[in-house]
LOZAKE-586338 format. One line per field, with one value per residue (C-alpha): x, y, z. Coordinates in Angstrom, 2 decimals, decimal comma, always signed. Layout:
N
xx = [X; ...]
yy = [Y; ...]
zz = [Z; ...]
//
This chain:
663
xx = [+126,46; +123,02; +121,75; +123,82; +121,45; +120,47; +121,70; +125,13; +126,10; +129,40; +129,93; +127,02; +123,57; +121,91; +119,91; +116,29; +115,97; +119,01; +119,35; +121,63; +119,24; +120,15; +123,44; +121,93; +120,00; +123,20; +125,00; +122,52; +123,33; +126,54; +125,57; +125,54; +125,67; +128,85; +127,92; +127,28; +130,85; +132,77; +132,45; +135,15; +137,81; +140,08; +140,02; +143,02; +142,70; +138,86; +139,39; +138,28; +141,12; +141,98; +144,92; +144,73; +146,50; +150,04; +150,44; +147,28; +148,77; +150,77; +151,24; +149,54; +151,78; +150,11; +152,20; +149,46; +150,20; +153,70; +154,72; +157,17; +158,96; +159,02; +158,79; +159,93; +162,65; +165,35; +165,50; +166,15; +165,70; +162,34; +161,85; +164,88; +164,31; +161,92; +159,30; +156,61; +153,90; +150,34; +148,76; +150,55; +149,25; +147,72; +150,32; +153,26; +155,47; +158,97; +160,74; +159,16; +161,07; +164,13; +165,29; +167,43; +170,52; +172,33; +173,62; +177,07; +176,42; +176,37; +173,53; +172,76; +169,74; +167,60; +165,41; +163,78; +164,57; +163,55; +165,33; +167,99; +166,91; +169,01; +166,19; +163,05; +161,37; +162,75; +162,13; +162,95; +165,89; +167,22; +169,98; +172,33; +173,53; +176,09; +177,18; +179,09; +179,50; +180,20; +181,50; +179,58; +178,81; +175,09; +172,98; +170,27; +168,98; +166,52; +164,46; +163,71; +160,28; +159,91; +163,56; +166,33; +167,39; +170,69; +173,05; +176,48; +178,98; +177,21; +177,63; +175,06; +175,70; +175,41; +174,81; +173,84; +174,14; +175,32; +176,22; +178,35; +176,76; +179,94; +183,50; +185,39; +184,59; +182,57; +183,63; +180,82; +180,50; +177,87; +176,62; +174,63; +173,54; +170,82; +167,93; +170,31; +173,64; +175,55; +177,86; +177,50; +179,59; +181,07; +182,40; +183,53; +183,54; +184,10; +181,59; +183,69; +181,44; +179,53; +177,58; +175,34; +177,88; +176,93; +179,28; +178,93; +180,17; +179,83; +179,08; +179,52; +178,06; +179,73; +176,05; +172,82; +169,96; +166,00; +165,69; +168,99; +168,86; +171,35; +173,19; +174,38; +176,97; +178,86; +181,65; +182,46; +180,74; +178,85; +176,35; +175,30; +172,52; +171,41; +169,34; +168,66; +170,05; +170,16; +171,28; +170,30; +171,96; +174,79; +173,05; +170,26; +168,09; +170,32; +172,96; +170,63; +171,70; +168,67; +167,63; +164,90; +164,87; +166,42; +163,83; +160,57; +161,71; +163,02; +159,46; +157,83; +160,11; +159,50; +155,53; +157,27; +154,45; +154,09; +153,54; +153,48; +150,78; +152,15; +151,95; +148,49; +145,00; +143,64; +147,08; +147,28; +144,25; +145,10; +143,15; +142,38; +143,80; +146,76; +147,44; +147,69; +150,49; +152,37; +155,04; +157,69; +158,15; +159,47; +162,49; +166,17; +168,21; +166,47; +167,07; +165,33; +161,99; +158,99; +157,83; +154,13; +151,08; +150,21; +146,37; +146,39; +147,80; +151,50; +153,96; +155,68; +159,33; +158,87; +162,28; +160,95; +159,50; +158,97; +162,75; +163,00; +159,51; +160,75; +163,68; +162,42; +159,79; +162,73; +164,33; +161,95; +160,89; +157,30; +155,73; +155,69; +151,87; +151,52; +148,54; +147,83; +145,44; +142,58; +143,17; +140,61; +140,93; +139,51; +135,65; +136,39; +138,93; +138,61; +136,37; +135,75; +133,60; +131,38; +131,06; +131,93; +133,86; +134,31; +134,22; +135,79; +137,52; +138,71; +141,49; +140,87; +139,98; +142,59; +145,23; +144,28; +147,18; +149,74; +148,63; +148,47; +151,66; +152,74; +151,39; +152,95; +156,00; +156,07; +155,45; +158,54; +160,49; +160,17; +160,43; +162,01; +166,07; +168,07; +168,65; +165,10; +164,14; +162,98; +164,29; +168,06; +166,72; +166,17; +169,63; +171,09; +169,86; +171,30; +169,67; +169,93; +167,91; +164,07; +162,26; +159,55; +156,13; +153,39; +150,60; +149,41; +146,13; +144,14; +142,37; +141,92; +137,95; +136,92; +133,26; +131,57; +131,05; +131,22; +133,95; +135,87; +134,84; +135,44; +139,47; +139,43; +138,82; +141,02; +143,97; +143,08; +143,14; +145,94; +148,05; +146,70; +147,02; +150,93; +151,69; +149,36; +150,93; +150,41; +147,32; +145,07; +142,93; +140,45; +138,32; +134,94; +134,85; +135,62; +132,69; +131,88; +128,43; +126,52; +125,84; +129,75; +130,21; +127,27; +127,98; +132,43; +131,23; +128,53; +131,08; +134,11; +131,37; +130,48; +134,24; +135,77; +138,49; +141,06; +140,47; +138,86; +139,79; +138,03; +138,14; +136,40; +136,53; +134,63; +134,03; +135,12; +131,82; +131,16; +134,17; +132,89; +129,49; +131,32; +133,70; +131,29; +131,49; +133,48; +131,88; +128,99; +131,16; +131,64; +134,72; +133,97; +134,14; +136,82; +139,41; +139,41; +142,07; +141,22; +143,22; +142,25; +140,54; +141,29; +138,35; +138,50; +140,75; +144,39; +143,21; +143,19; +139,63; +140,18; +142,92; +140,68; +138,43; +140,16; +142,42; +138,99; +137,72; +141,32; +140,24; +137,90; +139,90; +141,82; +138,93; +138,29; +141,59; +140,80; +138,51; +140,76; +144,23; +145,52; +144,70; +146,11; +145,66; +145,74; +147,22; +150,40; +152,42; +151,62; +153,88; +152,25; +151,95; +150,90; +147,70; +145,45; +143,78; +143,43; +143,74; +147,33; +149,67; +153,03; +152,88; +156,39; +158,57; +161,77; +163,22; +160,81; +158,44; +155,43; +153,89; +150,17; +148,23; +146,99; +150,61; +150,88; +148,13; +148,77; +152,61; +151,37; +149,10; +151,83; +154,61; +152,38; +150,46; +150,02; +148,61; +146,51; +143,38; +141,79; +138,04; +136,33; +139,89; +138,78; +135,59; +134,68; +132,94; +130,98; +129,74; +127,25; +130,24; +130,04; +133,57; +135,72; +137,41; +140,24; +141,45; +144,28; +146,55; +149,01; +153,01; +153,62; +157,28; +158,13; +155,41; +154,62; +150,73; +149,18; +146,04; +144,96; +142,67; +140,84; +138,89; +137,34; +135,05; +135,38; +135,53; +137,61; +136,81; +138,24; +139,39; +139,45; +140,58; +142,11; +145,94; +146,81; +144,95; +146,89; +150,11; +151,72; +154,04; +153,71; +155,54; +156,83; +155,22; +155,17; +152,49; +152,63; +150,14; +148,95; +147,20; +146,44; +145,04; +141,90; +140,12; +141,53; +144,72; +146,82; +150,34; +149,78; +151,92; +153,43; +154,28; +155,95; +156,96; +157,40; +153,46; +152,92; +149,37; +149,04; +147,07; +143,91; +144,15; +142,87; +143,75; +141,73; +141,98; +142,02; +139,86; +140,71; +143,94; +145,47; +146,84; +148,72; +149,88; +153,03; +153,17; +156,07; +154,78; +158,75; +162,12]
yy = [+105,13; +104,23; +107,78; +110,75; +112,77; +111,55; +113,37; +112,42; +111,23; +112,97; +110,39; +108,29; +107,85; +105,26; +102,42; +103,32; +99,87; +100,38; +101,35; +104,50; +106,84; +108,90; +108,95; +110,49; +113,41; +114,18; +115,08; +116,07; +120,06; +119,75; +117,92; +120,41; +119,87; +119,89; +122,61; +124,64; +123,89; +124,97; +128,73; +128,84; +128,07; +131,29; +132,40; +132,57; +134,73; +133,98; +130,16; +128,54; +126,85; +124,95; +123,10; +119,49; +117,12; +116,78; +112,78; +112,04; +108,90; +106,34; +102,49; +99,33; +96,53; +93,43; +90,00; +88,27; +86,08; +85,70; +89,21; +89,31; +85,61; +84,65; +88,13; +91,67; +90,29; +88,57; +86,00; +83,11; +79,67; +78,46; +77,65; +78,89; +77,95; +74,68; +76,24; +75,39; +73,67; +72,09; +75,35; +77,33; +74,47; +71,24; +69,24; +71,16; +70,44; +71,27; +70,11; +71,52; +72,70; +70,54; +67,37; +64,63; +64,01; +60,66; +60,51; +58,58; +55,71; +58,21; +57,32; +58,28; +60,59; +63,51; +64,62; +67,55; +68,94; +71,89; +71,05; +73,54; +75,87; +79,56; +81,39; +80,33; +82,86; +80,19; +76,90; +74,00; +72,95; +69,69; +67,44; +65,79; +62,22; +61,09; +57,42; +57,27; +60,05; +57,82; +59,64; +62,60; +63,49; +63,47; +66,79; +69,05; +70,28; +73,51; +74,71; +78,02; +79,54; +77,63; +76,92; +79,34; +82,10; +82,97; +84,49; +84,10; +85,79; +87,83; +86,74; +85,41; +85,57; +82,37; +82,26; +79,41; +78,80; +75,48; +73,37; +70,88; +67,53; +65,44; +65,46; +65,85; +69,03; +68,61; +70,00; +71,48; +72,25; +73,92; +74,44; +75,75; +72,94; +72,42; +70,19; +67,33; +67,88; +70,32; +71,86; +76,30; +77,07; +75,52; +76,59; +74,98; +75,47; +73,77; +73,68; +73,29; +75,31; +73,50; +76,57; +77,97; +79,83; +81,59; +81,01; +83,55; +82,66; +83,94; +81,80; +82,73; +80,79; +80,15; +79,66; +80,91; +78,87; +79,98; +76,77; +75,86; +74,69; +75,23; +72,08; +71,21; +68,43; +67,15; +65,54; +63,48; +60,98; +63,02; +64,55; +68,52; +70,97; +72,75; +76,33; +79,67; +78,45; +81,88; +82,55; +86,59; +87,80; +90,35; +93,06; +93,88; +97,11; +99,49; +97,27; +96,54; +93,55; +91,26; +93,57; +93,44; +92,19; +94,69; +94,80; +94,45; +97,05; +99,57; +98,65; +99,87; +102,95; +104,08; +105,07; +107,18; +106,63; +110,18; +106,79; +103,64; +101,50; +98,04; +95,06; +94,41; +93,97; +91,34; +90,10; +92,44; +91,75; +87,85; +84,79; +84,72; +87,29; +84,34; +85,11; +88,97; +90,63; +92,24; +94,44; +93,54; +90,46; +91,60; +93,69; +92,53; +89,88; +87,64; +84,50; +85,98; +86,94; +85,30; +83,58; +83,04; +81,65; +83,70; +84,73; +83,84; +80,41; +80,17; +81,18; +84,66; +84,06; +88,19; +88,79; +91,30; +93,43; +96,53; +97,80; +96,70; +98,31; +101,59; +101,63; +100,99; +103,73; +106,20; +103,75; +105,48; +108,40; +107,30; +108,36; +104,95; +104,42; +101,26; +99,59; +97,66; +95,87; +97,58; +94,59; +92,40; +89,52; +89,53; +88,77; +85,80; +84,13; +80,68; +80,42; +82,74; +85,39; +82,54; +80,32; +81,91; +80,86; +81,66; +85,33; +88,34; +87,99; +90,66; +90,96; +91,06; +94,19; +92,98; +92,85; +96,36; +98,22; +96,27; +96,00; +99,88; +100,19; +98,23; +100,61; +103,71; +101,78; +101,59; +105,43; +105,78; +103,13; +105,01; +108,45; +108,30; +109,68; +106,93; +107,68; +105,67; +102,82; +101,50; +104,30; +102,76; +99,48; +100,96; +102,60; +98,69; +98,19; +100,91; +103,71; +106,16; +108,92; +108,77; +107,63; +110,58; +109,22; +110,71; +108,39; +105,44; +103,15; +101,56; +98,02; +97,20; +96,61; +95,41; +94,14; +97,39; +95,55; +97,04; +95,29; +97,25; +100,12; +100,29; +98,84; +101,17; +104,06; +102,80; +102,93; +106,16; +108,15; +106,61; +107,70; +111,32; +112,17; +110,86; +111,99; +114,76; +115,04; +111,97; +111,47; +108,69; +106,54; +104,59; +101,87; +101,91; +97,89; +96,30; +98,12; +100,99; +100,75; +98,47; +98,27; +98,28; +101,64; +103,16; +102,21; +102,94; +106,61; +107,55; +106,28; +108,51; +111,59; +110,92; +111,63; +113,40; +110,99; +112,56; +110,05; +107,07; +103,99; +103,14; +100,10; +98,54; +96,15; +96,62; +96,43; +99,62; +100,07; +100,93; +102,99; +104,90; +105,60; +106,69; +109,75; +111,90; +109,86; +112,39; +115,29; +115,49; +114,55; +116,88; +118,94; +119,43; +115,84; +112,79; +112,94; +110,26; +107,57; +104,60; +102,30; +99,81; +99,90; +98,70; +97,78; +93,98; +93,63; +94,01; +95,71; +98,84; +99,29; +98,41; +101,04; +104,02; +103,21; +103,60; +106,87; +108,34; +107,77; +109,67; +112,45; +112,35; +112,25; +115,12; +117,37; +116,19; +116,27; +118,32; +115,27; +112,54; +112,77; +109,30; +106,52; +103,15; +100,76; +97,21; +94,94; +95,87; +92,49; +89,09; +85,62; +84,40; +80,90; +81,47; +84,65; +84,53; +87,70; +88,98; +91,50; +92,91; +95,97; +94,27; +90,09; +88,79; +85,13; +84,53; +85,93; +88,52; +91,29; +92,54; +95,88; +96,17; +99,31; +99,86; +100,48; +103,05; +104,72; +104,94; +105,95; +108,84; +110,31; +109,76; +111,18; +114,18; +115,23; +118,66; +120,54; +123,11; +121,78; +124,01; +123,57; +123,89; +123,99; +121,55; +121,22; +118,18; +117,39; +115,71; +117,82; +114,78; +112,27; +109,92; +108,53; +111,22; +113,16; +116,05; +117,34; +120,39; +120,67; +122,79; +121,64; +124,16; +123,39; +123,07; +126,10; +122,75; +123,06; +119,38; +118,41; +114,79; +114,03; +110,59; +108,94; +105,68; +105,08; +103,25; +106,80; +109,85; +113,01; +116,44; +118,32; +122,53; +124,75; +127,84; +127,75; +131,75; +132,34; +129,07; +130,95; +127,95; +129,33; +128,73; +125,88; +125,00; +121,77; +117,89; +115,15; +111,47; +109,48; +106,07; +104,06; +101,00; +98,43; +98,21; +98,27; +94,29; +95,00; +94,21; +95,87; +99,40; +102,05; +104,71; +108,30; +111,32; +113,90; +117,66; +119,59; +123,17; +123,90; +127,19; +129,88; +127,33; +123,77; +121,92; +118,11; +115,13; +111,80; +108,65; +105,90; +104,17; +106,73; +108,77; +112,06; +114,18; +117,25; +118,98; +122,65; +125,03; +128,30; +129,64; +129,28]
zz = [+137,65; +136,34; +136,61; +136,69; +137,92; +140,91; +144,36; +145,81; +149,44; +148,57; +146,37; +145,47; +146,64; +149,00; +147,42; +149,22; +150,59; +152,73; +156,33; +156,37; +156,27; +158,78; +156,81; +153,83; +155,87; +157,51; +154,29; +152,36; +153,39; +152,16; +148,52; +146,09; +141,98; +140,14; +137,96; +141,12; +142,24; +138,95; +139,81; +141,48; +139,44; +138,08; +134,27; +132,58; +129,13; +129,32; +130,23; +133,21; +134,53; +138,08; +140,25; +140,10; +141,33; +140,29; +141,59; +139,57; +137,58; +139,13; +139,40; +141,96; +142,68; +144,15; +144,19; +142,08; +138,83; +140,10; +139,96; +143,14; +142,75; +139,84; +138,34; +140,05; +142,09; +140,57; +142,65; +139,83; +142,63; +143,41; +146,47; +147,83; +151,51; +151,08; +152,82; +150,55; +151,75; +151,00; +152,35; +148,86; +146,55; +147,20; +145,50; +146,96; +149,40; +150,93; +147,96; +145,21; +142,40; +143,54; +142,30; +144,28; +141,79; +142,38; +138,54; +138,21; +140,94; +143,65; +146,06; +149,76; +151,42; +151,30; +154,35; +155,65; +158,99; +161,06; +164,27; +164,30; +161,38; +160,54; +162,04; +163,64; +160,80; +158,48; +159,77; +157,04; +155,81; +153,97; +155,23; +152,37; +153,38; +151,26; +151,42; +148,00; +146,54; +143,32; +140,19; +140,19; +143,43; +144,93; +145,33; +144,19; +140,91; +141,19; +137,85; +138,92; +137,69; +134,59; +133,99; +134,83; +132,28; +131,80; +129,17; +127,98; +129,43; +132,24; +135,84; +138,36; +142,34; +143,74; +147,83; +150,28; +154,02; +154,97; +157,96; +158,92; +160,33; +159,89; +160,81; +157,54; +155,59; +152,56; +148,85; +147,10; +143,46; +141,98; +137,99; +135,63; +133,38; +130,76; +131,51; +129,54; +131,90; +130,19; +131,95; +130,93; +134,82; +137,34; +140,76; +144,56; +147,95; +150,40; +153,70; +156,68; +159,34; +162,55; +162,88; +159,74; +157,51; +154,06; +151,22; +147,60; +144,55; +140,87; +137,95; +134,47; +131,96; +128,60; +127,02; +126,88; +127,73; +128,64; +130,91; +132,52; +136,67; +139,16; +140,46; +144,03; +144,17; +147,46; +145,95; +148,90; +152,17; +154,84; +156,31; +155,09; +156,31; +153,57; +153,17; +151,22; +148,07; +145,83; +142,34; +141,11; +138,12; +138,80; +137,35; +138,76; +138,68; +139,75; +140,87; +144,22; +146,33; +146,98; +143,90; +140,95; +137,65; +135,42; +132,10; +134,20; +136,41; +133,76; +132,06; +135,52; +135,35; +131,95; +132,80; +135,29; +137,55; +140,28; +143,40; +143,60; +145,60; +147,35; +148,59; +147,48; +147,29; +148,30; +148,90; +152,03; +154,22; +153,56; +153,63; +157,52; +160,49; +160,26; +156,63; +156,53; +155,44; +158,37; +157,31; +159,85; +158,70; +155,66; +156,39; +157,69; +156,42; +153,76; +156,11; +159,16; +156,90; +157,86; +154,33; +154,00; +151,56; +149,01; +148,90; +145,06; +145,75; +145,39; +147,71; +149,16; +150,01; +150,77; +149,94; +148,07; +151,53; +152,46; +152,29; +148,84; +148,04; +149,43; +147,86; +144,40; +144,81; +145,40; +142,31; +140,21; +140,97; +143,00; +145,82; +147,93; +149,05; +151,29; +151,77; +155,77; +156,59; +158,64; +161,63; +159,90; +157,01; +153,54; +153,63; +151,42; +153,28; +153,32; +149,96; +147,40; +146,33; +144,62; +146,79; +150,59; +153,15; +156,35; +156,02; +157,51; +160,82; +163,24; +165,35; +168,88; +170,43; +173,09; +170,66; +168,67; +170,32; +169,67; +166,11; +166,02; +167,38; +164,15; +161,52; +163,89; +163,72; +159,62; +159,48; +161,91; +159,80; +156,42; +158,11; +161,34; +162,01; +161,64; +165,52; +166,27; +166,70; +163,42; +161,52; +163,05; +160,93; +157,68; +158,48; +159,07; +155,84; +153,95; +153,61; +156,72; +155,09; +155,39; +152,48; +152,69; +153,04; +152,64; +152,58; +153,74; +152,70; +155,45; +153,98; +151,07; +149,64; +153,06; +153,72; +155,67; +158,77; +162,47; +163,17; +160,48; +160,70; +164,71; +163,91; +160,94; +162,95; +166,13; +163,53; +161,53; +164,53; +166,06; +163,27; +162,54; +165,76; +165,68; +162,37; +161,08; +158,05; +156,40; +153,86; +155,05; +152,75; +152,99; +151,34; +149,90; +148,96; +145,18; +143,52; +141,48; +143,24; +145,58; +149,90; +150,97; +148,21; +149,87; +153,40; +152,77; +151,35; +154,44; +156,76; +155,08; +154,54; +158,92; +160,02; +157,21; +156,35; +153,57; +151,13; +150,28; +147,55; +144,69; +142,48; +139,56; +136,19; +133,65; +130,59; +128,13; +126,90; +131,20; +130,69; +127,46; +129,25; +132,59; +131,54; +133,63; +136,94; +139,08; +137,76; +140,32; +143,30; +146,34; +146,34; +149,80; +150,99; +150,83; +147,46; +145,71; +145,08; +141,75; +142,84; +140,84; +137,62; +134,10; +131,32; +130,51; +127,77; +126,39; +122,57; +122,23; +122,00; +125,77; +126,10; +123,97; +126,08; +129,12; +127,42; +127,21; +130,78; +132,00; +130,44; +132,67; +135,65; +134,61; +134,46; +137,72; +138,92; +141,65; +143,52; +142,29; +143,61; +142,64; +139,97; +139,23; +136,55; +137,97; +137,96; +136,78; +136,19; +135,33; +134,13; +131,34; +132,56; +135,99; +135,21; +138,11; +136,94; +133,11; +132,24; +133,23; +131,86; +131,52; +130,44; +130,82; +130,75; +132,40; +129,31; +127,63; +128,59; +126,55; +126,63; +126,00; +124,37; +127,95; +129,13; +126,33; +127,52; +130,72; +129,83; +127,84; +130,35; +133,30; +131,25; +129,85; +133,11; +134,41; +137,55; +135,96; +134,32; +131,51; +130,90; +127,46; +125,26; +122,76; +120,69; +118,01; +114,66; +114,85; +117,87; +119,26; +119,23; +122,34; +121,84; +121,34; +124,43; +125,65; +128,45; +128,19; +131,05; +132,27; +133,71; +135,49; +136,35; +132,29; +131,11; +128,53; +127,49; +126,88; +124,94; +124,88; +122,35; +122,38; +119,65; +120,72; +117,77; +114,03; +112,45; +112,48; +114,68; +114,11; +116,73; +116,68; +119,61; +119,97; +121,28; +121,88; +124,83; +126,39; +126,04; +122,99; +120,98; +117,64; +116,09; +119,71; +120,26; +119,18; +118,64; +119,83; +118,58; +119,45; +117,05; +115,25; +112,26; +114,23; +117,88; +117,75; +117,77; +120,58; +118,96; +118,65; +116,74; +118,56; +116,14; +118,00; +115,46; +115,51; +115,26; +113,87; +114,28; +114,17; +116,30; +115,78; +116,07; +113,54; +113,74; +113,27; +115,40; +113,60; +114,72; +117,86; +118,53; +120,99; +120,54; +122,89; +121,77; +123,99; +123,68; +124,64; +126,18; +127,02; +125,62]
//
């Protein structure tokens, strides 16, 4: 906000150049000051205090910079089906990732069929003709994402469907090698089926090896149909078939975020109406999934879908928070922001019911007795008890056009008037500020929706400046939901600066339900966004400051917010923040203190009226060698401070004190 003072539309103001004027007249009755708002809050022992919301941090997950395959799921093959095409990546094609192997005189054919695929869904395959099998057989080699991990000793499911397209059966072996030929496991089948038939095996390598490929060998002449070649190590998070990989997923876990927004993004409203990411074809068996291009330029085998989502949401302890698409494609589909392309499309108003019908039929999926319809599919897949949703995102920072907003509306009432109970949001485009903010916010403050969806980058010196952003807005009008914001940078000057702006957000806790640092995951070697929260390889994972942060607040939230707690000296300092909340379900008080500057700050308040016990309470602090440093040190240790607190913050630190008010 350039100026904090100005009026607000419930949110922010019109630009006075821009039609909506009528929009601002209409709400300016109900626009009222934040200070004249804050008198309603009760006092408890002479301090102001409020409910906020108890869901306030949680986590976005968009399949960008290879965070689904290639990252979340396990899935260790690449290009598992050989559906990749040109339309993923220029250079790619249906056998990307695979290598024909005709080592030890073998020699023979590779081709690419789609004639009589496993499922129409999944419509390439490759046929194997072997003429001599020679002495080592003739095959495929796969490299995985940048070679295929794996570690002495443990065991990795092997699957593949196969069929017969000669008379004699057809012995198969298949390894784990090194990029040389070493052999680190071996196993065989042998394919014998006319008819598509899935074979699973377990290999157990006697080595360990960060780039190793999987091997397919026919040992023998004929002819073999060849598809979903698999390979997911046995131990997945929580032991889930088709499951997720166990470190980035026990990463995700450990912020113990309250929900959990998914698929995407951009990725969701796609790159044309062709392109956008319709959740039915991402549930049932992996082989019948519809696989598509990725928005971000790779490919999404979606056997990570919306069952798997689900079921890692109740994994961990989230609320699940989908994200469709609002019936109309991203406004830079075919182009980019730069340089435009052909713009936002609509569905058909024609085909609007049947697309409504979808998003009814997701609420019904996650919700519905397992004696419905699509409720009896999420049974099929194993889980007959609903998966309790409560919200549900429409769009995702979607050009304000008519078109939009007449599908947006088509679908929001649709669903409230089906299912009352679930929390609708909204989307007020992928600014802070600017025409589709201003036209997203009159359109939310005209019907009232529940909530609307926020995002921004910036840089932390925006951050630093911004802590007061939500102060002003209407608690009368749409909550708010950041679902995507992050300063740009991994240092923790990046994360103060972002610890200090969520200090913010708890004070206004009651207005923002819901925030989201994004995005969450990222391969090192394949970024198409920077920054991210969690970098990782095929072997390691790495945890930036701004993961700390956002850890600390998750893990030490509250749903009482108490105002004026915490005063500083320097009095005038412009980088140092609190916020004091209250856990009601532990009695725990929590003060977050935030210095974001080169010197220290000292902190005072008074802890009696708060109820802390003295000598109940301990200190985590997150620090560092300076606001460069990208490896922060994290302190928790036992805190006696008295009836008065008296504590100062080291530079570029964050403090969060946990206080016990009962036994």
């Amino acid at each position: 906000m350039k100026n904090t003072n100005k009026w607000y539309a419930a949110k922010r103001p019109l630009p006075g150049m821009v039609a909506c004027l009528a929009a601002v007249l209409s709400s300016l009755s109900a626009n009222v000051t934040y200070a004249q708002q804050q008198t309603a809050g009760p006092l408890v022992n002479g301090i102001p205090a409020k409910t906020i919301s108890p869901n306030l941090f949680g986590i976005f997950f968009e399949d960008i910079s290879y965070a689904a395959d290639g990252g979340l799921y396990a899935e260790l093959i690449q290009n598992r089906s050989f559906e990749y095409t040109p339309a993923d990546r220029r250079n790619w094609h249906s056998l990307t990732a695979w290598e024909y192997l005709t080592k030890g005189y073998g020699y023979g054919s590779l081709s690419v069929e789609t004639k009589a695929p496993v499922h129409p869904n999944n419509p390439h395959y490759v046929v194997l003709n072997v003429d001599d099998a020679g002495q080592e057989g003739v095959g495929l080699v796969n490299e995985g994402f940048d070679g295929i991990v794996i570690r002495a000793g443990e065991q990795y499911d092997f699957s593949v469907f196969t069929r017969l397209l000669s008379a004699q059966p057809i012995p198969v072996t298949v390894q784990l090698r090194s990029k040389k030929g070493e052999i680190y496991a071996e196993t065989t089948f042998t394919a014998d089926a006319k008819n598509w038939k899935k074979y699973s095996l377990a290999l157990t390598p006697g080595k360990s090896d960060d780039s190793a490929r999987l091997a397919i060998v026919a040992k023998t002449k004929g002819i073999l149909a060849i598809d979903m070649v698999s390979l997911f190590p046995h131990k997945t998070f929580h032991g889930r078939a088709n499951g997720l990989r166990s470190d980035l997923s026990q990463a995700i876990a450990d912020l113990q975020p309250k929900f959990m927004r998914f698929p995407g993004g951009c990725l969701v409203h796609g790159d044309g109406l062709d392109n956008m990411y319709r959740w039915k074809n991402t549930i049932g068996p992996v082989e019948e999934r519809k696989e598509q291009r990725n928005i971000w330029s790779y490919h999404q085998s979606t056997g990570l879908g919306y069952f798997e989502y689900f079921q890692f949401c109740e994994d961990i302890g989230a609320k699940p928070l989908p994200v469709v698409p609002a019936a109309v494609s991203c406004q830079n589909s075919g182009g980019t922001w730069v340089i435009g392309g052909t713009g936002q499309k609509a569905l058909p108003l024609a085909d609007m019911p049947a697309y409504i019908q979808e998003v009814l039929d997701l609420v019904e999926y996650a919700n519905g007795p397992a004696t419905s319809k699509w409720g009896a599919k999420r049974a099929a897949a194993g889980h007959p008890a609903p998966f309790h949703l409560e919200y549900l995102a429409i769009g995702n920072e979607d050009k304000q056009t008519p078109e939009f907003r007449e599908r947006f509306k088509m679908i929001y009432d649709a669903v409230k008037k089906k299912y009352p109970n679930i929390t609708l949001i909204g989307t007020s485009g992928p600014g802070f500020e600017g025409e589709d903010f201003e036209e997203g916010w009159a359109f939310a403050n005209k019907y009232g929706w529940q909530m609307m969806d926020e995002h921004y980058y910036e840089n932390p010196e925006w951050f630093l400046a911004h802590t007061h952003r939500y102060d002003q807005y209407n608690r009368n009008a749409s909550k708010v939901y950041i679902g995507e914001y992050a300063s740009k940078g991994n240092t923790l000057f990046n994360a103060m600066s972002e610890a200090l702006y969520m200090t913010g957000l708890e004070r206004n806790g009651d207005v923002v339900s819901m925030a989201s640092y994004a995005p969450l995951l990222a391969r090192t070697a394949h970024t198409s966004w920077n920054p991210n929260l969690i970098y990782f390889t095929g072997s390691s994972v790495s945890l930036t400051p701004n993961y700390y942060v956002q850890q600390l607040f998750s893990r030490n939230n509250g749903d009482v917010y108490y105002d004026n707690v915490v005063s500083f000296s320097p009095a005038d300092s412009h980088t140092a923040s609190a916020s004091c909340v209250k856990d009601t379900k532990t009695g725990d008080v929590i003060i977050k203190l935030v210095n974001a500057g080169d010197t220290p700050v000292t902190a005072t308040a008074s802890l009696p009226p708060l109820g802390a016990r003295s000598g109940m309470a301990v200190i985590t602090v997150l620090s560092g060698e300076s606001k460069t440093s990208t490896q922060p040190v994290i302190k928790t240790t036992d805190f006696k401070p008295g009836e008065t607190l008296n504590y100062t913050l080291p530079p570029y630190s964050l403090s969060v004190i946990r206080a016990k008010t009962r036994d």
